[in-house]
C-alpha angles and dihedrals in degrees: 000000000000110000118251145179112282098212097047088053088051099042083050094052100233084122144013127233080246094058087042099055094047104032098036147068137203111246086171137330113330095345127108141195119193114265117282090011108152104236113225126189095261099054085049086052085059100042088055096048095046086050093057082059087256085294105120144055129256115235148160124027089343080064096048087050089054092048088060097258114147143197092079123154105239098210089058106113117259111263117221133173121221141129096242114077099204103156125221134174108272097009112104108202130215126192099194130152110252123181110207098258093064086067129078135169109257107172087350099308140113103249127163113269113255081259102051091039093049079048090058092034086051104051090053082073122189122100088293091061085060094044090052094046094051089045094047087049090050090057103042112012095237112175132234092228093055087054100056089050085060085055101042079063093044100053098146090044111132116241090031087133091054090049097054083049098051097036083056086057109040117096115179086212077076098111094180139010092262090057089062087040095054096037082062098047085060101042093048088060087050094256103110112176112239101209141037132202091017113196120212131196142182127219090288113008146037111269106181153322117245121214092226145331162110100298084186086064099030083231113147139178130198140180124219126217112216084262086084101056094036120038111058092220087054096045093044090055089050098052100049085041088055088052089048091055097039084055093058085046101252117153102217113201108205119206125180123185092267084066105045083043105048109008111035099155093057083074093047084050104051092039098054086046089054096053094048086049083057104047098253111155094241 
């Protein structure tokens, strides 16, 4: 169930105080949620929103919630855009400068356009900047080059040097945050992938979908989600799908989180084997 404003539900007789007080919590001010609801980041973007008195914009990581992105942590504050700065538990306030055309309606709500919200995510710089940015692509198809008009407008903006990092690193093909993860890892070795979702066929059908690679050099790298180690139907698939790509003479690099977390340079390693085993010139 979407939050709403207590008081207006009340005043329009869908439900009682009484009704209120026992069936409902307070996600914010005023606005409610039902008991035991699970709280998501979107229905934190629209609380937010209806506690401002619908007067500001969404913005930040709450607009990227609203423009479909995932991998948001559902216990970040709600970002919001507005002029008052009011402050309230769990509501992160922001006081930019938007023109008009940097808003847009999402569910019914001003939110920052995916431009103008990859502008905000970018500047904040670091990994998780990346990870926000791919995300953020994936779920819009925002362009690069949209992002760098916002910023054209925006030259005194602080953080403009993180975003040109970070739009030099993000890549929508990115399906989880350990894709972009392990897309860094490489590229910080000098061994960028060039592609992303690389499909692969045989003579006649689809094989499979790589995470990431160099197709010249039939080199690909994947990450594994604990599923493939864990559940037998998973594994089995992996397993006949690894035979098919060895067949067509693909080298597949597999990564799991042990290893982005503790041996990084394992991945750097087998990779850069791979591609000499190849002939690539590295």
């Amino acid at each position: 169930m979407q939050p709403f404003v207590g008081t207006e539900a009340v005043a329009a007789g869908v439900i009682t105080r009484y009704q209120l007080a026992m069936r409902y919590d307070a996600l914010f001010r005023n606005v409610y949620v039902p008991k035991g609801q699970t709280v998501t980041p979107v229905d934190k973007a629209i609380g937010a929103w209806l506690w401002s008195a619908r007067r500001a914009t969404v913005a930040g990581l709450s607009a990227a919630a609203l423009h479909g992105a995932k991998w948001i942590d559902g216990k970040l504050p709600a970002e919001l855009n507005q002029a008052s700065r009011h402050k309230t538990n769990g509501i992160l306030l922001h006081s930019d400068t938007l023109h008009d055309d940097e808003r847009c309606l999402r569910r019914g709500v001003p939110t920052t356009t995916a431009a103008r919200t990859a502008f905000d995510l970018g500047r904040r710089g670091g990994e998780t900047a990346v990870i926000r940015l791919d995300a953020l692509m994936q779920a819009t198809g925002v362009k690069v080059a949209a992002v760098k008009a916002v910023a054209e407008r925006h030259r005194g903006a602080r953080g403009l040097v993180n975003l040109r990092d970070a739009l030099e690193l993000c890549d929508a093909g990115a399906e989880s945050p350990q894709e972009t993860r392990t897309r860094l890892v490489l590229t910080a070795a000098g061994l960028r992938p060039t592609h992303t979702q690389i499909e692969v066929f045989d003579e006649y059908d689809f094989i499979a979908r790589i995470d990431m690679g160099y197709p010249k050099w039939k080199v690909g790298v994947e990450y594994d989600g604990p599923q493939h180690w864990t559940d037998p139907s998973v594994r089995s698939r992996d397993i006949d799908r690894q035979a098919e790509l060895e067949a067509l003479r693909w080298r597949i690099i597999r990564v799991n989180a042990e290893m982005l977390r503790c041996r990084r340079s394992a991945i750097v390693t087998r990779t850069r084997a791979a591609l000499r085993a190849a002939g690539a010139p590295v």
